[in-house]
C-alpha positions as CSV (number, residue, x, y, z in Angstrom):
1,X,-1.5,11.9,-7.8
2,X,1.8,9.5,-6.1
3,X,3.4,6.9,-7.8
4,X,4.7,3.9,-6.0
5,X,8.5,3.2,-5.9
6,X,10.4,0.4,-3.9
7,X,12.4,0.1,-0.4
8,X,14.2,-2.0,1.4
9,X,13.9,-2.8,4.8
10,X,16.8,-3.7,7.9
11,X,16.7,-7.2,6.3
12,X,17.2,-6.7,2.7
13,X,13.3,-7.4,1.5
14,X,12.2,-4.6,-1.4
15,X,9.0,-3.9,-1.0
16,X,6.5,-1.2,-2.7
17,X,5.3,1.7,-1.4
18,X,2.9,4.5,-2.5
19,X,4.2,8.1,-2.3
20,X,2.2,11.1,-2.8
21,X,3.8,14.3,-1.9
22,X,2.6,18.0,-1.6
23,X,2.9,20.8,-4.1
24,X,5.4,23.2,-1.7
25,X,7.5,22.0,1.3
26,X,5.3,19.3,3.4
27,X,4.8,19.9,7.0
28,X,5.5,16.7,8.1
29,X,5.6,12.6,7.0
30,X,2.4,10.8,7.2
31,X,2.7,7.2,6.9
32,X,-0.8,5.4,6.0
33,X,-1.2,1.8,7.0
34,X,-3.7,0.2,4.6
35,X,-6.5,-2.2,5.4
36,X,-6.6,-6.0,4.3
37,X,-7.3,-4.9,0.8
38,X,-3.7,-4.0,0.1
39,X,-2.8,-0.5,-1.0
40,X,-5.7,-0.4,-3.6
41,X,-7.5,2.4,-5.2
42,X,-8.9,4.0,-1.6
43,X,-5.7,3.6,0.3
44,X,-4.0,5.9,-2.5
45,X,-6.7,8.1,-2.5
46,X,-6.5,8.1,1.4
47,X,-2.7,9.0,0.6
48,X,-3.3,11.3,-2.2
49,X,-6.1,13.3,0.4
50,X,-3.3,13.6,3.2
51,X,-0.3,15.4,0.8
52,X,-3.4,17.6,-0.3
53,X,-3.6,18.6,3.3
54,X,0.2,19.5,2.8
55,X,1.6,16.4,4.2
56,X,4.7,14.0,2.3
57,X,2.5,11.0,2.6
58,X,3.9,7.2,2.1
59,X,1.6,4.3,1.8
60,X,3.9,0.7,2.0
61,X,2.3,-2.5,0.4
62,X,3.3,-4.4,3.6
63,X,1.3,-7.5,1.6
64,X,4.7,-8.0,-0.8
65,X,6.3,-10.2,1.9
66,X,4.2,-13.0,0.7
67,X,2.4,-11.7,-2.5
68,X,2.9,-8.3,-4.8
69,X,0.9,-6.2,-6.0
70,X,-1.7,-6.9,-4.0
71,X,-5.2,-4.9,-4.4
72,X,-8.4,-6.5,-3.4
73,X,-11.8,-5.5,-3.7
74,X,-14.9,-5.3,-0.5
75,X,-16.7,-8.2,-1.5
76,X,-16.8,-11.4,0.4
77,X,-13.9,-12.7,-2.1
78,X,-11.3,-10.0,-1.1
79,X,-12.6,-9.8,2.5
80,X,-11.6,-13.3,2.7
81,X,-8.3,-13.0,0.6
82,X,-7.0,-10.5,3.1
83,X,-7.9,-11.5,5.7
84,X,-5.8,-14.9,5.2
85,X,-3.0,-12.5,4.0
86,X,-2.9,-10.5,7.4
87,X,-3.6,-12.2,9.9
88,X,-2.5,-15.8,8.5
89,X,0.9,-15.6,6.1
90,X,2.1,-12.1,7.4
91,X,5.0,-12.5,10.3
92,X,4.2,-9.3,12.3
93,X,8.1,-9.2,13.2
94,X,8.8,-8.6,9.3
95,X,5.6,-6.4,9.3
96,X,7.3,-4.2,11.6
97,X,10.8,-4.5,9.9
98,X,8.6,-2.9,7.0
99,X,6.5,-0.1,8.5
100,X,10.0,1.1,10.3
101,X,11.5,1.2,6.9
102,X,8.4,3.0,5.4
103,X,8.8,5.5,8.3
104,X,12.1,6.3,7.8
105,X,11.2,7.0,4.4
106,X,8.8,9.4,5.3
107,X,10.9,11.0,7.7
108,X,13.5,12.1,5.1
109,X,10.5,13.7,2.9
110,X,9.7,16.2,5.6
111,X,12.1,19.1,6.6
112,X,11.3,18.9,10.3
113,X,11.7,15.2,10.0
114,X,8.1,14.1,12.1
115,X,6.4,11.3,11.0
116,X,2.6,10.9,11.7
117,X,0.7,7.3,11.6
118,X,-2.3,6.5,10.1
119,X,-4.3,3.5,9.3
120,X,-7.3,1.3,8.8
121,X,-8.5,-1.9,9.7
122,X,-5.6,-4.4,9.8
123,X,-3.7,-0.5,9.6
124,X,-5.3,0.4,12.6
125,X,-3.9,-2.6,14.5
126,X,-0.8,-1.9,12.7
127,X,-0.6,2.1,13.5
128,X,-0.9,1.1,17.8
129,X,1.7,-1.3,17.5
130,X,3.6,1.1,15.8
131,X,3.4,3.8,18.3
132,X,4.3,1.5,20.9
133,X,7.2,-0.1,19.2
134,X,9.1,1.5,16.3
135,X,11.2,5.3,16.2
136,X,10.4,7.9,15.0
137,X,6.8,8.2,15.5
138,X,5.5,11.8,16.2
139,X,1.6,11.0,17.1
140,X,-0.5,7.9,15.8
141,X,-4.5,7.6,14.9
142,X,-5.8,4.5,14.6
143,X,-9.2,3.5,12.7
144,X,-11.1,0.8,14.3
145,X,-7.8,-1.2,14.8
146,X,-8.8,-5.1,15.1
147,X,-7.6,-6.5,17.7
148,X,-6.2,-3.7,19.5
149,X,-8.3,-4.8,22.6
150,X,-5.8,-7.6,22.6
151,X,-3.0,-5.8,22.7
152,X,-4.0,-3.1,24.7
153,X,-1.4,-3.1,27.5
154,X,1.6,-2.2,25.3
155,X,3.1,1.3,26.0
156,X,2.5,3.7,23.6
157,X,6.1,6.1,23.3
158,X,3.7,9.2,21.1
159,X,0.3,10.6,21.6
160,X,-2.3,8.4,20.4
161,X,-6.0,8.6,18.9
162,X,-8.5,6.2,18.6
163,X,-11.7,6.1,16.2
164,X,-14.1,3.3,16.7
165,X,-17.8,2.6,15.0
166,X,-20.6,2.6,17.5
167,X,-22.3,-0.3,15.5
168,X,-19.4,-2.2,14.6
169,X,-19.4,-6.1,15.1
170,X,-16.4,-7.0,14.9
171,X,-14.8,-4.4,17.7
172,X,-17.8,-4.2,20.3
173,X,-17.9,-1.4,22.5
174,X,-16.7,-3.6,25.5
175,X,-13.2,-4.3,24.0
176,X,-13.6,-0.2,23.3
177,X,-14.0,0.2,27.1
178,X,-11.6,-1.9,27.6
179,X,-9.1,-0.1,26.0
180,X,-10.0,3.2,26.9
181,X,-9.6,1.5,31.0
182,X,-6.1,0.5,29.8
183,X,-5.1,3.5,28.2
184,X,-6.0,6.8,29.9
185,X,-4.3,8.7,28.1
186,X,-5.0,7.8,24.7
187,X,-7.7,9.8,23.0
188,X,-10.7,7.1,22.5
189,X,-13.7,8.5,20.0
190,X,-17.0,6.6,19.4
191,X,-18.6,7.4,16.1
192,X,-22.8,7.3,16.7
193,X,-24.4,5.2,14.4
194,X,-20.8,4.3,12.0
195,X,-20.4,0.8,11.3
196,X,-16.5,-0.9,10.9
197,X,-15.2,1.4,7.7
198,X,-17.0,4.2,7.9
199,X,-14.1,5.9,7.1
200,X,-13.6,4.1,3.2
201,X,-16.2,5.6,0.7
202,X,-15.9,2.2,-1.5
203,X,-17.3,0.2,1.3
204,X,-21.6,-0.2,1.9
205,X,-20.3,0.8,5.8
206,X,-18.8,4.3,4.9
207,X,-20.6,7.3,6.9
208,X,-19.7,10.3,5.4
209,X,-20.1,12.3,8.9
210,X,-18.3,10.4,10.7
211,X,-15.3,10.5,8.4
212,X,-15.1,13.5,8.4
213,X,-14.9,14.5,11.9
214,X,-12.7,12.2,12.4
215,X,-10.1,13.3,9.7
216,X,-10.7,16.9,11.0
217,X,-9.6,15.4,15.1
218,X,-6.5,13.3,13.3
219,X,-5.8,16.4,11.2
220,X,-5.9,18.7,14.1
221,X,-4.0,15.9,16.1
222,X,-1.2,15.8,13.5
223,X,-1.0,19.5,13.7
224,X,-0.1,19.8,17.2
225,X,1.6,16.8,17.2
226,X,4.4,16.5,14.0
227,X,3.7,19.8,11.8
């Protein structure tokens, strides 16, 4: 089990963050980029499953820039909530100024001092544009990152996977193609029959398959990648 402490980004704002860490000497930093439900009870078990694997695993509440404490439930309530908080009240400049702090972070828990991305959702969005535009990122996968299609001329500076749902509304398979046309050399993967969050086992869309074969690719990915 983590526990969260605080850190301050370039500009002064504290901000929470969960940390998990392994039981010996971590092979690396992970940072995990929650969804719009805040760093709730399945981003920390998210967190908690990565320093299992051996990682030094941070999980930042990117949300305290314009509320704390922040933990929302699936239903239509905290789909809403969130999605107001991301994409609405969030600057993604101060975002950013966060994520580099949280990755810094990281980078000091590991010996070797690579730092992996992760994240979901909102995180997923958030993990691209983190490969593209902070330091210090080793490799980066992304899960079915909204509005990545939108974004998908950046330049990434690290490897980069991608895991979308075949079924999922909200990131049709063109803006998939789309980004897989842009990006050549990022590794696109297509989950048959996974809806958006199959990866989150509190949500009715979570495919238990598909999960986990695509923790076992960003697992492998991180290996060769920051480990």
């Amino acid at each position: 089990m983590g526990q969260f402490r605080h850190l301050q980004a370039a500009d002064g704002h504290e901000f929470a963050v969960y940390e998990a860490l392994p039981d010996h000497q971590a092979k690396a930093g992970i940072l995990v980029i929650q969804e719009v439900f805040g760093v709730n009870p399945h981003i920390r078990s998210v967190a908690d499953g990565y320093a299992a694997e051996g990682y030094a695993v941070v999980a930042p509440a990117i949300f305290d820039r314009v509320e704390r404490g922040v933990e929302l439930g699936y239903d239509e309530a905290g789909m809403s909530t969130g999605i107001k908080l991301a994409f609405q009240d969030l600057k993604m400049e101060n975002t950013l100024k966060d994520l580099q702090a949280a990755i810094d972070h990281a980078s000091s828990l590991a010996p070797n001092g690579k730092v992996a991305v992760v994240g979901y959702c909102f995180g997923g969005l958030l993990t691209w544009l983190c490969a593209c535009e902070l330091d210090g990122v080793a490799c980066a996968s992304s899960y079915y990152g909204g509005g990545v299609a939108g974004v998908r001329e950046k330049h990434a500076r690290c490897p980069v996977m991608m895991h979308f749902g075949e079924l999922d509304a909200h990131i049709p398979l063109t803006d998939v193609a789309a980004v897989r046309e842009a990006q050549p050399d990022v590794q696109v993967f297509v989950y048959e029959g996974a809806d958006h969050g199959f990866n989150c086992d509190a949500r009715d869309s979570f495919d238990s398959g598909s999960a986990a074969l695509a923790k076992q690719r960003t697992l492998g990915f991180f290996a060769e990648h920051a480990a």
